[in-house]
Each structure stands twice: as C-alpha cells, then as structure tokens.
C-alpha positions as CSV (number, residue, x, y, z in Angstrom):
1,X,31.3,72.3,-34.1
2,X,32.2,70.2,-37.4
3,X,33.9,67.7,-34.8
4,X,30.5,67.3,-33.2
5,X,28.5,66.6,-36.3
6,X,31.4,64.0,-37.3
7,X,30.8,62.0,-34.0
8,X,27.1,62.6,-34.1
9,X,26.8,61.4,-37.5
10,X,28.7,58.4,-36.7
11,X,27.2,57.7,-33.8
12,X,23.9,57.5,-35.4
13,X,25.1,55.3,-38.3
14,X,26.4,52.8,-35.8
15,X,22.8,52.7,-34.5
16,X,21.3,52.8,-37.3
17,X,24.0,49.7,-38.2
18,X,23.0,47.5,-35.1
19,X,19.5,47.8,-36.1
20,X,19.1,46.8,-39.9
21,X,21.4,43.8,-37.6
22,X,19.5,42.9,-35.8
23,X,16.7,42.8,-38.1
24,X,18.5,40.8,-40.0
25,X,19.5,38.2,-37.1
26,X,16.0,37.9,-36.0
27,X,14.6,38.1,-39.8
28,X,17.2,34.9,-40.5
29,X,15.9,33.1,-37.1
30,X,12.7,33.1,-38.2
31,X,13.9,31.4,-41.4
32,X,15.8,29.0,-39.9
33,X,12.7,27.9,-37.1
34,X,10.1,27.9,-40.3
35,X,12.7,25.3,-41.7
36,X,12.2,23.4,-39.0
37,X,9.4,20.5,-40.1
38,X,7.3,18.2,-37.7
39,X,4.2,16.8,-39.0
40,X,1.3,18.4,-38.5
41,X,-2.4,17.1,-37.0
42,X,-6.2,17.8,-36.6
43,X,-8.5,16.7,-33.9
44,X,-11.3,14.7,-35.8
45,X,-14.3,16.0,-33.2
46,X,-16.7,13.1,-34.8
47,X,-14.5,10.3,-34.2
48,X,-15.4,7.4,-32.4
49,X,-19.2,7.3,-33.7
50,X,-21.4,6.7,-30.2
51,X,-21.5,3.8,-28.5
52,X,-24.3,1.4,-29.0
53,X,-26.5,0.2,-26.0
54,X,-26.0,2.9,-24.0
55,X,-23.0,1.8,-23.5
56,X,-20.0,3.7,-21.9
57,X,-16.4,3.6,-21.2
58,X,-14.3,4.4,-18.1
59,X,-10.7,5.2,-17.9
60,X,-9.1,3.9,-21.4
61,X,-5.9,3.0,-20.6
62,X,-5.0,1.5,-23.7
63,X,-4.8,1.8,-27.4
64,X,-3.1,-0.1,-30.3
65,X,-3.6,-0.2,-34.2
66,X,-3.8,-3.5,-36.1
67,X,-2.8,-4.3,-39.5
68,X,-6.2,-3.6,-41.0
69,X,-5.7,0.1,-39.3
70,X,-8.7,-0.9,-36.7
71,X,-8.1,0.5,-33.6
72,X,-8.3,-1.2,-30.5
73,X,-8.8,0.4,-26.8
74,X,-8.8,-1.4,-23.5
75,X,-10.8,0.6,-20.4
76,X,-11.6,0.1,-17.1
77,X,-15.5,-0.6,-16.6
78,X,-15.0,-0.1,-12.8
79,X,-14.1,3.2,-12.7
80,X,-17.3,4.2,-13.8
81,X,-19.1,6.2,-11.4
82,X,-22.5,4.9,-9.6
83,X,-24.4,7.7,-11.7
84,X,-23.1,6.4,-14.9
85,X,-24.6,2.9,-14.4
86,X,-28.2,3.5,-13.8
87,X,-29.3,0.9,-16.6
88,X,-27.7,-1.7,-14.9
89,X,-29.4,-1.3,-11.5
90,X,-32.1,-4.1,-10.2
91,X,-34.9,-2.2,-11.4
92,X,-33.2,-0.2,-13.8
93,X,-32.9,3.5,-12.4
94,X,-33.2,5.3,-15.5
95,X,-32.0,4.7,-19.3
96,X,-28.7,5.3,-19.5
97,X,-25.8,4.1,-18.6
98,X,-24.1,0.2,-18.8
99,X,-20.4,-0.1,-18.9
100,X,-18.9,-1.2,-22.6
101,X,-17.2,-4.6,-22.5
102,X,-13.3,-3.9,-21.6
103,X,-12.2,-4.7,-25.1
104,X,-13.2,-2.4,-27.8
105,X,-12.2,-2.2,-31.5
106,X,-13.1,0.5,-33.9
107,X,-12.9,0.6,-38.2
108,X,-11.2,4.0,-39.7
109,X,-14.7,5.3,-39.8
110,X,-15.0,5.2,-35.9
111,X,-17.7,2.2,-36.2
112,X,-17.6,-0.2,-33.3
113,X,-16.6,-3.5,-34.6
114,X,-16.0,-6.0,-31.9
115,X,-16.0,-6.0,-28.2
116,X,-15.0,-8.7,-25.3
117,X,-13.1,-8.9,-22.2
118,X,-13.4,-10.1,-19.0
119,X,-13.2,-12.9,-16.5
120,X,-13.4,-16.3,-17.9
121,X,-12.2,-19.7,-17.7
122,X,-8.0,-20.9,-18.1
123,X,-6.9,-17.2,-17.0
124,X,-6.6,-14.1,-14.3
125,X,-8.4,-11.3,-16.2
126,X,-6.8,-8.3,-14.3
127,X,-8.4,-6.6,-11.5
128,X,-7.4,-3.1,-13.3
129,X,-6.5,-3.4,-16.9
130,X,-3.9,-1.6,-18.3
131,X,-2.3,-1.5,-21.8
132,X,-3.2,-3.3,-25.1
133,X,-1.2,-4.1,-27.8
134,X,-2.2,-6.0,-31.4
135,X,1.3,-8.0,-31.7
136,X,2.4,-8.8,-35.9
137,X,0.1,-12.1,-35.3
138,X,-2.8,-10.0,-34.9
139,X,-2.8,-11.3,-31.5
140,X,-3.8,-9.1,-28.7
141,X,-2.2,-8.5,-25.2
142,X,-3.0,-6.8,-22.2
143,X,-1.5,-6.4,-18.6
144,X,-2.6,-4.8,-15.5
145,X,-1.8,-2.5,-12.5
146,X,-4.9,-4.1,-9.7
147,X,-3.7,-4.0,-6.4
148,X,-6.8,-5.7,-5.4
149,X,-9.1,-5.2,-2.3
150,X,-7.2,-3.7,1.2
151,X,-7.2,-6.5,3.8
152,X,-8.0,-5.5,7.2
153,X,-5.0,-4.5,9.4
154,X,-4.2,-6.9,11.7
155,X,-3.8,-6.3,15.5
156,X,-0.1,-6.4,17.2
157,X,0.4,-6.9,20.4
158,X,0.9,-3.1,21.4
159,X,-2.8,-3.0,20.5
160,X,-2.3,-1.3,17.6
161,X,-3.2,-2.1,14.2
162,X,-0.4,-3.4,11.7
163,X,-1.2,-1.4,8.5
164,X,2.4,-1.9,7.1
165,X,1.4,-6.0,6.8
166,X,-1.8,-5.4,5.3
167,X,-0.5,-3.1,2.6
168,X,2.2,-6.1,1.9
169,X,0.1,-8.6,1.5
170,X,-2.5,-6.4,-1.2
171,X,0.0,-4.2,-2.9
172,X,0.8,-6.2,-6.3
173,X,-2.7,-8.2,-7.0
174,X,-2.2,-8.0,-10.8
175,X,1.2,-10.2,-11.9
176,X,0.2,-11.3,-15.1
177,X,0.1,-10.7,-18.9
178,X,-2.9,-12.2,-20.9
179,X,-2.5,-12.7,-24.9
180,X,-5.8,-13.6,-26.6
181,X,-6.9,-14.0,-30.5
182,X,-8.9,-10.3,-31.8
183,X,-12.4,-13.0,-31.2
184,X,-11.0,-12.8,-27.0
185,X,-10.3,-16.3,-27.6
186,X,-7.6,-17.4,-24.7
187,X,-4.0,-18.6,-25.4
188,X,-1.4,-17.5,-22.8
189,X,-0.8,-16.4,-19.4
190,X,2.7,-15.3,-18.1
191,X,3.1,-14.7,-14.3
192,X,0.3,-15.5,-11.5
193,X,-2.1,-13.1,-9.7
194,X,-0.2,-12.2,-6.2
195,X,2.6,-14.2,-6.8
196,X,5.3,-11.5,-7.3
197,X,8.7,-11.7,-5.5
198,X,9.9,-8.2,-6.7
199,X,12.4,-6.8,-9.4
200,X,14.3,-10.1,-10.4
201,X,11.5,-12.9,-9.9
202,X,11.5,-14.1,-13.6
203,X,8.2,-16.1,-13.7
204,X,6.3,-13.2,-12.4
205,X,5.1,-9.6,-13.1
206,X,4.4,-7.3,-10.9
207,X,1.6,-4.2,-12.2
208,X,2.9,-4.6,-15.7
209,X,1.9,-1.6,-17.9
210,X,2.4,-2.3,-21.3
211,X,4.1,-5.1,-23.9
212,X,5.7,-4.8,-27.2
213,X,6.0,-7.7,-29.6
214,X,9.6,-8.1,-31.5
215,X,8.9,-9.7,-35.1
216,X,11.9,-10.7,-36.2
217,X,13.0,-12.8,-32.6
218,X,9.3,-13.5,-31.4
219,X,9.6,-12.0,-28.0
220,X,7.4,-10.1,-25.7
221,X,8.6,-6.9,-24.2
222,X,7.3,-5.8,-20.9
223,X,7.3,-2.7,-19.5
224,X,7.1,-4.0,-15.4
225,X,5.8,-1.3,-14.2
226,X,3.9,-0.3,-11.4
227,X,5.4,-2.3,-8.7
228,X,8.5,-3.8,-10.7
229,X,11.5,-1.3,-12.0
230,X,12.6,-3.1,-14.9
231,X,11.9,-4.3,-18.6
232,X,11.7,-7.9,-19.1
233,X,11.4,-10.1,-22.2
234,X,9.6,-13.7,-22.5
235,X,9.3,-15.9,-26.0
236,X,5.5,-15.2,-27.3
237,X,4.8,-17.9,-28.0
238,X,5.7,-20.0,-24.9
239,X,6.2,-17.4,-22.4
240,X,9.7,-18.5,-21.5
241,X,12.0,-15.8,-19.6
242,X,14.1,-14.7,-21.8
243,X,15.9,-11.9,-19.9
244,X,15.2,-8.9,-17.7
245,X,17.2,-5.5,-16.7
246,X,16.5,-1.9,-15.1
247,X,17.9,1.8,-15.8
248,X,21.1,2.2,-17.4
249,X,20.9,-1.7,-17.9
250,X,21.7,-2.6,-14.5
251,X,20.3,-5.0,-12.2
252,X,17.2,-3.7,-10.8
253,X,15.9,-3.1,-7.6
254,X,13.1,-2.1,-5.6
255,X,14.6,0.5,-3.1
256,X,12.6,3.4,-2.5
257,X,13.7,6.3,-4.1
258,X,11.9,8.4,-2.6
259,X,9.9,11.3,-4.5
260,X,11.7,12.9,-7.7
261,X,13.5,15.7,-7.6
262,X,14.6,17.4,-10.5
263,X,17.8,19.1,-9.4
264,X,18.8,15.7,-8.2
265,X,21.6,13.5,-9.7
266,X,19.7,11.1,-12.3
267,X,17.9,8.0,-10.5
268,X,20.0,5.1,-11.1
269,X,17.0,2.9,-11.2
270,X,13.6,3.3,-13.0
271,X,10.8,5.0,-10.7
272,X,7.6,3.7,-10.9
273,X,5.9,3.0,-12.9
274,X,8.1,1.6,-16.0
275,X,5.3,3.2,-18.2
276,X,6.4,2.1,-22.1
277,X,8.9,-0.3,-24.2
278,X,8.3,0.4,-27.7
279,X,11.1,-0.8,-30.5
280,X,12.3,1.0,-33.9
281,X,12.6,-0.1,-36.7
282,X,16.8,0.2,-36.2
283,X,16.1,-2.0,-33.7
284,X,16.0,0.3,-30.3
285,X,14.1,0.2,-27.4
286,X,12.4,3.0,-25.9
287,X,11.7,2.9,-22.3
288,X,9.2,5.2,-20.9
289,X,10.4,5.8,-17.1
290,X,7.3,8.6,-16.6
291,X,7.8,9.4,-12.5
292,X,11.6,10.6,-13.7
293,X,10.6,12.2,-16.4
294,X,12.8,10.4,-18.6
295,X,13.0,8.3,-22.0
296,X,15.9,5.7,-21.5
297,X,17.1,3.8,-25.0
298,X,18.8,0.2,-25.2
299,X,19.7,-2.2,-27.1
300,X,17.7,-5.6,-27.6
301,X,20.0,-7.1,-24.8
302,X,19.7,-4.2,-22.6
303,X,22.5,-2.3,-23.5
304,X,21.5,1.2,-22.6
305,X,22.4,3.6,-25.6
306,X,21.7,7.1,-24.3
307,X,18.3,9.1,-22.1
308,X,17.2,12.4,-22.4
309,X,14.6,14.4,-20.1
310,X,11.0,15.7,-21.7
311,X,9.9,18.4,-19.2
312,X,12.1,18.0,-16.6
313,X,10.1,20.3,-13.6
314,X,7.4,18.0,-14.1
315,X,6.3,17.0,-10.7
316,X,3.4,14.4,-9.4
317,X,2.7,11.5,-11.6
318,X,5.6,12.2,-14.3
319,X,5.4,13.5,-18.1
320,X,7.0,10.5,-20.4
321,X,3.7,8.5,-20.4
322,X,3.8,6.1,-23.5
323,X,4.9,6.8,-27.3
324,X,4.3,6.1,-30.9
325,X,6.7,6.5,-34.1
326,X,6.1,8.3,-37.0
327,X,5.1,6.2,-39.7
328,X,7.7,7.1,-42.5
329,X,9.9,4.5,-43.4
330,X,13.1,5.6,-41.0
331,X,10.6,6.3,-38.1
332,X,11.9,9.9,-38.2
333,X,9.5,11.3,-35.3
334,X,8.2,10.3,-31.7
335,X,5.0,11.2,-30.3
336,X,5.0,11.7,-26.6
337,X,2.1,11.1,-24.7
338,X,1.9,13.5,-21.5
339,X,-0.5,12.5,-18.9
340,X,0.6,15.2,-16.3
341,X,0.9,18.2,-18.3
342,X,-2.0,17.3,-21.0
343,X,0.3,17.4,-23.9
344,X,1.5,15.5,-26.5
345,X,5.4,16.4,-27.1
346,X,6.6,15.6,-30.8
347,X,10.2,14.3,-30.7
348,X,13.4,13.9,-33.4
349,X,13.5,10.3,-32.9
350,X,17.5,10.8,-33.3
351,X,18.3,13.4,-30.9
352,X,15.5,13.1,-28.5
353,X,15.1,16.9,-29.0
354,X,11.2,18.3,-28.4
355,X,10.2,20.1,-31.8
356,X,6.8,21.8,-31.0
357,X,3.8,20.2,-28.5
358,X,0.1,20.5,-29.0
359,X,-2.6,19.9,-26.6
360,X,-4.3,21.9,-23.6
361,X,-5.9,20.7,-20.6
362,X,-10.0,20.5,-20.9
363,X,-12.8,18.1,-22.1
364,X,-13.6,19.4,-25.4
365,X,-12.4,17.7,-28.4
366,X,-8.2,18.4,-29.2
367,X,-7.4,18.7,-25.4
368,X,-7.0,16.2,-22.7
369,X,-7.4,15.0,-19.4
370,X,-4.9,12.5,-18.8
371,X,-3.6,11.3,-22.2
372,X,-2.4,7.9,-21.2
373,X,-1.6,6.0,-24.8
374,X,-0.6,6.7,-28.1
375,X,-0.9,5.0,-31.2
376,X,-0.8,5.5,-34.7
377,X,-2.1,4.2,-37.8
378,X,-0.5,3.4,-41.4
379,X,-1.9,7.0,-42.7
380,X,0.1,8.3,-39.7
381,X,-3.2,9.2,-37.8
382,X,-3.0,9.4,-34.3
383,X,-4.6,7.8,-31.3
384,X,-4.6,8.9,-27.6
385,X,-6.6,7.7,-25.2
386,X,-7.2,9.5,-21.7
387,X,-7.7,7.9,-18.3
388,X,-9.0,9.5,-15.2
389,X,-12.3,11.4,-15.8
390,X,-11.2,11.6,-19.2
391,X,-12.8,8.5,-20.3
392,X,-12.5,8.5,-24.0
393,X,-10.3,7.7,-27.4
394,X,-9.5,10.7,-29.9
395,X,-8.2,10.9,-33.4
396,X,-5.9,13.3,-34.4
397,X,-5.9,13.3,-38.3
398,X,-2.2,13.9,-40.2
399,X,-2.0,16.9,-42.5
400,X,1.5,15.9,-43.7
401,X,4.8,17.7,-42.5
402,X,4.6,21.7,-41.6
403,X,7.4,24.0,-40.7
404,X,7.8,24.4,-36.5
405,X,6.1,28.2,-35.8
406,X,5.2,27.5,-31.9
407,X,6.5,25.4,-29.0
408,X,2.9,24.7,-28.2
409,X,0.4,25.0,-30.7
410,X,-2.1,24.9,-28.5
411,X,-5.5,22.8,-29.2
412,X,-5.6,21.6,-32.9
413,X,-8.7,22.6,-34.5
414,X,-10.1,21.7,-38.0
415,X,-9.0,24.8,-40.0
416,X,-12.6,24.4,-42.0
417,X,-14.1,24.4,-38.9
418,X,-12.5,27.6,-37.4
419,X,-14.3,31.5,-37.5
C-alpha cells in the first residue's frame, strides 16, 4: 500500500514537473517572439485627396518617392473601363469620368501636384506603361510591358491560319525605356519599339518592368522583364550598354520553362517577368524574379551572392512583386510587395527571413487587390500601388519599430479609428 502511494506520488510530481515546463518553455517563446522587432504601419484611409476634373486612374503600376518626399505614380489610362469614361464621350454621356494624365505626383499631404505623360514628339511613349522611378537627378524614368495590337493570322498553305507567326511578330511591342525631367520634358530613349532580338540584344529591351539609378557610377538598372530574363545596365546619361546577365549570373536565355513548380529543382534562369532591381546602400542588388517566387542578390557586376524563396506554393502570376528598404541608415528591413497573395511580407534585409506580413485581399482602405509597387518615403512611410481593378495608390503611415506578435497582422487599421 505505502509502495503505491510512493509511485503515485511520484508519478504525479513528474506531471506536475512537465507542466510548470512547459509553461515555462512556451512562457519564454513568447518572450523571445515579442523581442522580435519589425516596424510597425497604419493605413492613412484619407490619403490621396480626390482627383480633380473628374479625373480617374486605371491600373497604377508604378510608384517612386523623390527627394522632396512627393510621390510619383504612373497608371495605365487604357485600362479604364468604357463606364468609367463617360465625360469623354462625343456628347458627353454623363459627368463623370475622364482618365488622369499617366504621370501623377502627389505632396505629403496627398495634394495633386503635377501631371503629364503621353505620346509626343523625339520618343515611343509605351503602349502599356509600367514602372517609374525618380533617379538622384530628380529625373524620372519609366518602361513598359505593351505587346501592342494582335495582327491577323496569316493563311498557310494547309488552309489553315498561322497563329504561331502572328503572335511573333506582336509579342514584344514595348522595347524601350524613357527618362524625362519631373516638367515631362524629354531627354533619353534606350532600345526601339519592336526592335527586340531576345535575352542578349544589348541595344534593346524587351517589356522592361522597372529601372533603378546607381549614384555613385551613374548607371541605369533594368529589370528586363516581361519578355527578356535578365538585368541589364546602360550609363544614364548616354544610355551606353554597360553590361547585362540572368539568374545565378549566367548568361541568359529565353527557353521556355514551362510553368513553375515548387517542388522542382530551382530555375536556372529568371521566369518572366524580371519584376524589380533595387540596390542597398552596401551596394547589393535585389532582383525580384516574381513567377519563381524568388529574390535573387548580386553584386554590381552580376556576381550572384545568395536567393531565398517568399511564399514558395505561390502559384499563377508569382509573389516577389517589387520592394522597398527601410529607411534607417543600414537599410535594416525589406518590404515585399505581393501581387498574388495581397500582402505585403516585411523582410530582415540580411537573412532574407519573413518577420510578420500585413495586408488582406478587398477594396477597402489597408487591403489590396494586386499590390504591384512599393515605395517609401524619408519618414519611412509607405507607398503601394495596386494594378488590376485595384486602381489606386495607398499610404501606410510608420509608427516606429514594434515587437513581431503575428505572422499576418491582418489589415492595419488606425488604432484611433477602431471600436
């Protein structure tokens, strides 16, 4: 009997044991994640201020910050539906609407500033913008992704109609980068409209998404993009090639790869498109291949440094969309822009590790349909424009660092605005 109570008793203090440890193990997890800091955002639900002349904007597929902290958007004025452009029917339907000039730029307060953009005289304005970026100049560049109007198919002599030829010859309208003064004043064009002879033609683009501007050697980044799978780099100022390369550094080329798969061995060549090419301030390059789901880093000369996957499962049109550093002085976070999942993934710059991801899929201010670019400001504000039926620029105000609670924090709310 007195044996019984021994092991009884015993029993029960081991249980008793492995709880209070457990406890404790989770208790000190808990510490440890709340140690864990990432900075912390609002969703500004006033910012832009409206448009004037009933003015709207289609799929913004752009968005850059200049070093007055005015923001600057590029959309598409031709993805506007026919119902959205009454006003500019001959007689005018009804009141509203008119497409907003391509080029838009916006004040801290949300105040439309300037506008321009457009075809004009000396240059190829592209047949689908895409990307904008306010180089250390203060000039501004965009690119483009148009694959202009399908020919007809032409007739072979089976009688059937060659659609393989007329896809060819329509695929890669938009070759070009523009660079302009903030008045839309024009001062360079690299590549030519339909000129493209695929990954290694170096006078050419071919759908290029987006361009970053190295101060210290004066050079143009592109990320080239929708029909190239590269990055290549010009001089600014005179557009000269500089050098190009693809994943992993190599050579590139424009075999089809067929669609992603994530149990697959890593693509030894970027997908399409090559989606960002943004450069710290320790002088790296990140490459946004968004189709493989994958950030790819190199050195200036295309050394390639190291990759990691955001999302890996992600399917259809890829999650690494574009990025933005933090603005502290070592550039300690990145934010991820994810058009697929409707997220934006915050990122230790140095390990590539996701820290916590905000964002839901929706309409209503603080989530997203289609976040396509990200930007931030000199007060660490961010910027992420949406494309699709998303149509539209939010801000996302910084509230300073915070300590990680949730993978997803879901849609971020003004705390004063909140029940």
């Amino acid at each position: 009997m007195k044996r019984n109570i021994f092991v009884g008793a015993t029993f029960l203090a081991l249980v008793i044991a492995l709880g209070v440890g457990i406890i404790w193990l989770e208790k000190r997890a808990a510490v440890e994640a709340a140690t864990v800091q990432a900075p912390m955002f609002e969703v500004d639900p006033l910012w832009p201020k409206p448009l004037p002349n009933h003015w709207l904007i289609g799929q913004t597929i752009g968005v850059s910050v200049d070093a007055q902290d005015n923001v600057w958007i590029i959309h598409r004025a031709g993805s506007l539906e026919p119902g959205e452009l009454h006003a500019t029917t001959n007689p005018p339907t009804a009141l509203c609407c008119a497409p907003a000039p391509p080029v838009l730029e916006f004040d801290q307060a949300g105040n439309l500033l300037h506008h321009w953009g457009g075809a004009g005289n000396g240059y190829d304005w592209p047949d689908s913008n895409h990307g904008i970026t306010i180089d250390y100049k203060g000039n501004v560049w965009i690119g483009g992704n148009g694959r202009g109007k399908q020919p007809a198919a032409r007739p072979v002599a089976s009688g059937e109609m060659d659609e393989s030829a007329a896809k060819a010859t329509a695929s890669y309208l938009d070759n070009q980068v523009l660079k302009f003064t903030q008045d839309g004043q024009f001062l360079m064009q690299i590549g030519k409209p339909s000129h493209s002879k695929g990954s290694n033609d170096v006078e050419n683009l071919r759908l290029p998404a987006k361009t970053f501007i190295d101060k210290q050697t004066n050079e143009v980044y592109v990320a080239d993009g929708y029909g190239n799978h590269r990055v290549i780099v010009y001089d600014a100022d005179t557009g000269q090639y500089k050098r190009h390369w693809g994943a992993y550094g190599h050579k590139p080329d424009d075999t089809d790869l067929g669609k992603y798969d994530p149990d697959a061995p890593p693509a030894q060549q970027f997908r399409n498109p090559v989606h960002c090419a943004d450069m710290s301030v320790d002088r790296l390059l990140y490459v946004c291949d968004r189709v493989n789901d994958r950030i790819q880093v190199f050195k200036p000369d295309g050394t390639f440094v190291k990759e990691a996957f955001i999302a890996k499962r992600t399917l259809g049109s890829g999650s690494t969309w574009d990025i933005a550093f933090s603005k502290d002085p070592q550039q300690k976070y990145i934010y991820l822009a994810d058009g697929e999942n409707d997220r934006v993934h915050i990122l230790l710059r140095d390990t590539l590790e996701v820290l916590t991801t905000f964002g839901e899929g929706g309409r209503q201010p603080g989530e997203f349909y289609g976040p396509h670019s990200i930007a931030t400001d000199s007060k660490g504000n961010l910027y992420v424009t949406e494309t699709y039926r998303g149509q539209r620029v939010q801000k996302f105000v910084y509230k300073g660092l915070g300590p990680v609670t949730k993978d997803d924090q879901g849609v971020l709310w003004p705390k004063s605005m909140k029940n």
